[in-house]
C-alpha positions in Angstrom: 122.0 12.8 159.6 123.0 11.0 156.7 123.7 14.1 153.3 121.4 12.5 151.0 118.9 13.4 153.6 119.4 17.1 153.7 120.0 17.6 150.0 116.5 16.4 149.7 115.4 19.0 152.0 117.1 21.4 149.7 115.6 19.9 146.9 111.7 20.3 148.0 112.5 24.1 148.6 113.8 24.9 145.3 110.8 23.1 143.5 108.4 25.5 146.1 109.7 28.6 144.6 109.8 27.3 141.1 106.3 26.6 141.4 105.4 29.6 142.8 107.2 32.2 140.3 105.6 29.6 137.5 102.2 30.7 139.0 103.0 34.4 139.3 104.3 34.6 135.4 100.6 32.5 134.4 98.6 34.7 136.4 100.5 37.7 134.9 99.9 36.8 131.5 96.2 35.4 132.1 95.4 39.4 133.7 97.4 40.8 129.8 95.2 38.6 127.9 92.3 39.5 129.4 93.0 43.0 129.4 93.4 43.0 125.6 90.8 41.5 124.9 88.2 43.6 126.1 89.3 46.5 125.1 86.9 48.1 122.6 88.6 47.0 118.6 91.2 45.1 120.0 92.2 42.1 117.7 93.7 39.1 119.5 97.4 38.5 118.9 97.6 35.9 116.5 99.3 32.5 117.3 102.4 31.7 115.0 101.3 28.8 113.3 103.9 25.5 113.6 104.7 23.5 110.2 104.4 20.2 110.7 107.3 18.0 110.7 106.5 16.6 107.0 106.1 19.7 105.4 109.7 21.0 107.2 111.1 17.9 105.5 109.9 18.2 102.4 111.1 22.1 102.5 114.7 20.9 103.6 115.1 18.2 100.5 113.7 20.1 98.1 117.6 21.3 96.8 118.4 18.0 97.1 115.4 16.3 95.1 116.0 19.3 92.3 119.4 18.5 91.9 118.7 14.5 91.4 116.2 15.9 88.8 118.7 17.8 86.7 121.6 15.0 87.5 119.1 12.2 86.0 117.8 14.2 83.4 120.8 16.0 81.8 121.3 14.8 78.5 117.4 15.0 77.8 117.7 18.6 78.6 120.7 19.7 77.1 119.3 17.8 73.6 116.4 19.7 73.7 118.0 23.2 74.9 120.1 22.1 71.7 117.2 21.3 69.1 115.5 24.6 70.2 118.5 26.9 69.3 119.3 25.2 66.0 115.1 25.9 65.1 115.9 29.6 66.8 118.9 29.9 64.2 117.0 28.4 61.4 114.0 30.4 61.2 116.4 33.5 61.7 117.9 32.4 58.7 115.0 31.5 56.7 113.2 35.0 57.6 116.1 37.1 57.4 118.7 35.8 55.1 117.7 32.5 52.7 120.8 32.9 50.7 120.1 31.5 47.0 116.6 32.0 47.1 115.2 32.8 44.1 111.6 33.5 42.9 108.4 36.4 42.8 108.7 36.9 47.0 112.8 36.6 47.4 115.6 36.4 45.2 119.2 35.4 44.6 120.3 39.0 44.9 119.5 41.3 46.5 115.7 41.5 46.2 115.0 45.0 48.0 117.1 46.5 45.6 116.8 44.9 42.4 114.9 46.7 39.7 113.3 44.6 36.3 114.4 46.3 33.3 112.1 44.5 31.4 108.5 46.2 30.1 106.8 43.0 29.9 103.6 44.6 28.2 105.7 44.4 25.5 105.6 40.8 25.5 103.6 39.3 22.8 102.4 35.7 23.3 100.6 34.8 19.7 100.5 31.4 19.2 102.9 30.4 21.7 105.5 32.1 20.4 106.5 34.9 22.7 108.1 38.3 21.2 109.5 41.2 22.8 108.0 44.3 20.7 109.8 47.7 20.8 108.2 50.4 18.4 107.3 47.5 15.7 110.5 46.0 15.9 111.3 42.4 17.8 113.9 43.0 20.4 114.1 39.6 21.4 115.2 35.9 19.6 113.7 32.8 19.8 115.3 29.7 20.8 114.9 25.7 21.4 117.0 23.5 23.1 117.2 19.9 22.1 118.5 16.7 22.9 118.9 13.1 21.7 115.3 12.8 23.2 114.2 15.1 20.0 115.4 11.9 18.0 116.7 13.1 14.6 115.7 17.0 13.8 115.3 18.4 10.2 117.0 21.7 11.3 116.0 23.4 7.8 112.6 23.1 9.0 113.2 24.4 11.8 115.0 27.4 10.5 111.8 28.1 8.2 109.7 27.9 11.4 111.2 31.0 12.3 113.7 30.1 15.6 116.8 31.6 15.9 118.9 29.9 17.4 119.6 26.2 19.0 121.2 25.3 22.1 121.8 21.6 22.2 123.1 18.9 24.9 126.7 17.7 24.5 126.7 14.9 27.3 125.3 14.4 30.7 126.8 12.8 34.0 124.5 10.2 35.7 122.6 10.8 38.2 123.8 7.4 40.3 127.0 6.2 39.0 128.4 9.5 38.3 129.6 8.1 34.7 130.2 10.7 31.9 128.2 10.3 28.6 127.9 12.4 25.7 124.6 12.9 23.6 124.1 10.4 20.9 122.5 13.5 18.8 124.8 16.1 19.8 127.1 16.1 16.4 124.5 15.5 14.6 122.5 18.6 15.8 125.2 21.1 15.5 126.5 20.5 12.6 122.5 20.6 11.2 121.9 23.6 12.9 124.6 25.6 11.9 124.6 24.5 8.2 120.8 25.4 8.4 121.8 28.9 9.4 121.0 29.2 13.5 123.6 30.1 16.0 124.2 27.6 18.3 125.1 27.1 21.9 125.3 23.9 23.9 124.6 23.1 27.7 126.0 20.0 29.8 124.0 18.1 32.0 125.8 18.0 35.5 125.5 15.5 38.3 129.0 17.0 39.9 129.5 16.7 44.0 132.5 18.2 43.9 134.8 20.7 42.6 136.8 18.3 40.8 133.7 16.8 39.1 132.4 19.9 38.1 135.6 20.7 36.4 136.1 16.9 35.0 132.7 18.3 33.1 133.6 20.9 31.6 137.1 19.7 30.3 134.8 17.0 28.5 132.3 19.9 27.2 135.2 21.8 25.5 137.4 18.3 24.3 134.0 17.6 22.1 133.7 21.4 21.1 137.1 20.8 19.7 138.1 24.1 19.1 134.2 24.6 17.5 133.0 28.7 18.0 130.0 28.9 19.4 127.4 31.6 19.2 125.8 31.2 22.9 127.1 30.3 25.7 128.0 26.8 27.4 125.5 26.2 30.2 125.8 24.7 33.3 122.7 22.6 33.9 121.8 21.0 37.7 119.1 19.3 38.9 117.8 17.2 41.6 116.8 13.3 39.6 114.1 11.7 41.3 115.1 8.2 40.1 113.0 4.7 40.9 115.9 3.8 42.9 115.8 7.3 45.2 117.2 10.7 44.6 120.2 11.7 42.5 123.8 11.6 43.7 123.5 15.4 44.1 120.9 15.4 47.1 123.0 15.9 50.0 125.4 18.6 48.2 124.6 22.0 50.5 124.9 25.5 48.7 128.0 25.8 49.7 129.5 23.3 48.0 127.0 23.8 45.0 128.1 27.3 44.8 131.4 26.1 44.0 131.1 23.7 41.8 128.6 25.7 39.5 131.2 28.7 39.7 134.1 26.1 38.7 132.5 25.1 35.7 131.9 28.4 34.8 135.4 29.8 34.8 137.0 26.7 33.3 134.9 27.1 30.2 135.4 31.0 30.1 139.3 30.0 30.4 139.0 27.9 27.4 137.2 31.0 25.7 133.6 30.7 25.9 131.0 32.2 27.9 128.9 30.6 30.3 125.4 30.5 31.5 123.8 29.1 34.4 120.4 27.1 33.6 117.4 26.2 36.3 114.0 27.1 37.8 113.3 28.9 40.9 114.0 25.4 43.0 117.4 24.5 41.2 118.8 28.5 41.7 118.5 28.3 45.0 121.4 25.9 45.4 123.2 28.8 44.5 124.4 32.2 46.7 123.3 35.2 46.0 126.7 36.2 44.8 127.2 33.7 41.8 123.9 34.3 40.4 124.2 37.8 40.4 127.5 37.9 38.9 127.1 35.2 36.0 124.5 34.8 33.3 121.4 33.5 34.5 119.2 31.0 32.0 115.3 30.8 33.4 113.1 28.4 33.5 109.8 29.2 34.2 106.8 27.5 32.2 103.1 28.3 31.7 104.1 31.8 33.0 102.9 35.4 31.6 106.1 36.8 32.5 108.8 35.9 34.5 108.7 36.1 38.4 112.5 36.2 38.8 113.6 38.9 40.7 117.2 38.3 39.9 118.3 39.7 36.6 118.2 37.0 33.3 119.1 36.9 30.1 117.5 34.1 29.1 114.0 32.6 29.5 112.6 28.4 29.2 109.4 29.5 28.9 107.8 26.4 27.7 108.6 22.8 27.6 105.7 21.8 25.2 106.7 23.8 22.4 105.6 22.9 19.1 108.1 23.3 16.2 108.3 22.2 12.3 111.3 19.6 11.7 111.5 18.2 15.4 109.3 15.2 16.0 108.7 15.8 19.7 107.8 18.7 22.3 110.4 20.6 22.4 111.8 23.4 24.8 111.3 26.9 23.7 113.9 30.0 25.0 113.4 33.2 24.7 116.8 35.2 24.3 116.9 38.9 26.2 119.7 40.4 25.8 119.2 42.6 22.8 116.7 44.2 25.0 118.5 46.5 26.9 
């Protein structure tokens, strides 16, 4: 008999008792099944439920679609995981520190612990002309400070009219060229002044970026001084120019760098044997740290104001810029001097 013909034989046998243990195992199960099932509270077994092949797809890219994400999109978010820490940093800043801040809420100094030494219900404001009263007696001095925009003064007017003292502008720096000029008036108003009997003290007005500048200024304050003794200080006086052609060369200049170049003025005109002041409202102090304005005179200006809402200490106080004086054709600044106060 040829073999393929008995391994077929073979064949059909094995399939017989495959078939019949398949059987017995269905008929075993089919009896467990049942048997479950009517017992009394029996819950059927639950059938594990298959994912389809789509969603097992989907489940098995998913690293891989995340990762093409973040590959694609990795500047965008490392820009704005940037932007957000710089806000994070500035508002800490802002709320916690503000250095050169000055004004009623925060100041220059240290605000928690600065105290005003000043009663200001001794402040007398008749007719415009504020007074410092102690026991009958006026503590404080009164003050203008003038410029060529004054156009030509009759200072022994201006004496009789009861001011004190003058400060007047030597020269300025301009606000886009940088160019230094001196004050067409300014001879002319110190030497009419003094002869008139008031003590004088002059301020420059600065447009300085840098260190250097700031010095250049001051070497040109005390050249036209020549020598001269003054009576008040030598002020430093910065501020941001809107101009028709855009802002002032000074815009860009952080505190920082404005810290340094107010403080360099300063001590070059105290080396030359003069003392200094540093002029501005609440906006133009706080270009400055905390540290220079609470170790250098401080001249504030502050108009239309019942007192002052500094809370860094001043010696001097702009309290109007529409003063009315006899002698000077124009409005005219009006300063109230405190330091015989304390």
């Amino acid at each position: 008999m040829p073999k393929h013909a008995n391994n077929g034989g073979h064949a059909d046998k094995r399939i017989d008792e495959h078939a019949s243990r398949a059987s017995a195992l269905l008929a075993s199960r089919a009896q467990r099944v049942k048997a479950g099932s009517s017992a009394p509270g029996a819950q059927p077994t639950p059938r594990r439920r298959q994912k389809p092949d789509e969603e097992l797809r989907l489940r098995e890219d998913y690293p891989r679609t995340t990762r093409g994400f973040l590959k694609r999109n990795a500047v965008y978010i490392a820009a704005v995981a940037i932007v957000a820490l710089i806000v994070a940093i500035g508002l800490v800043v802002l709320g916690a520190v503000r250095p050169g801040a000055v004004g009623p809420e925060s100041s220059g100094g240290d605000s928690a612990s600065y105290t005003n030494p000043y009663d200001w219900t001794k402040l007398d404001r008749a007719d415009g002309r504020y007074r410092y009263i102690v026991d009958g007696q006026v503590k404080s001095r009164l003050g203008v400070d003038v410029s060529e925009s004054q156009h030509e003064i009759d200072w022994s007017a201006v004496a009789a009219d009861d001011i004190d003292y003058a400060i007047v502008r030597v020269g300025y720096r301009g606000a886009t060229e940088g160019e230094l000029y001196p004050d067409s008036q300014y001879r002319a108003n110190i030497e009419g002044a003094r002869k008139a009997g008031l003590d004088v003290g002059v301020y420059f007005f600065s447009q300085a970026c840098t260190v250097a500048e700031a010095e250049e200024e001051a070497d040109y304050v005390i050249a036209q001084l020549g020598g001269m003794t003054l009576e008040y200080p030598v002020a430093f006086d910065s501020e941001l120019v809107a101009l028709a052609s855009g802002a002032s060369r000074t815009v860009g200049v952080d505190n920082e760098e404005m810290t340094a170049i107010a403080d360099a003025f300063c001590k070059r005109v105290e080396q030359a044997g003069y003392r200094s002041t540093i002029y501005g409202n609440a906006a133009d102090l706080a270009r400055y740290s905390s540290a220079l304005l609470g170790r250098n005179s401080i001249w504030w200006a502050e108009y239309n104001a019942a007192t002052p809402s500094a809370s860094i200490g001043i010696d001097y106080w702009q309290y109007t810029n529409s003063g009315e004086v006899a002698g000077i054709p124009t409005a005219v600044d009006l300063d109230l001097d405190l330091t015989g106060i304390l």
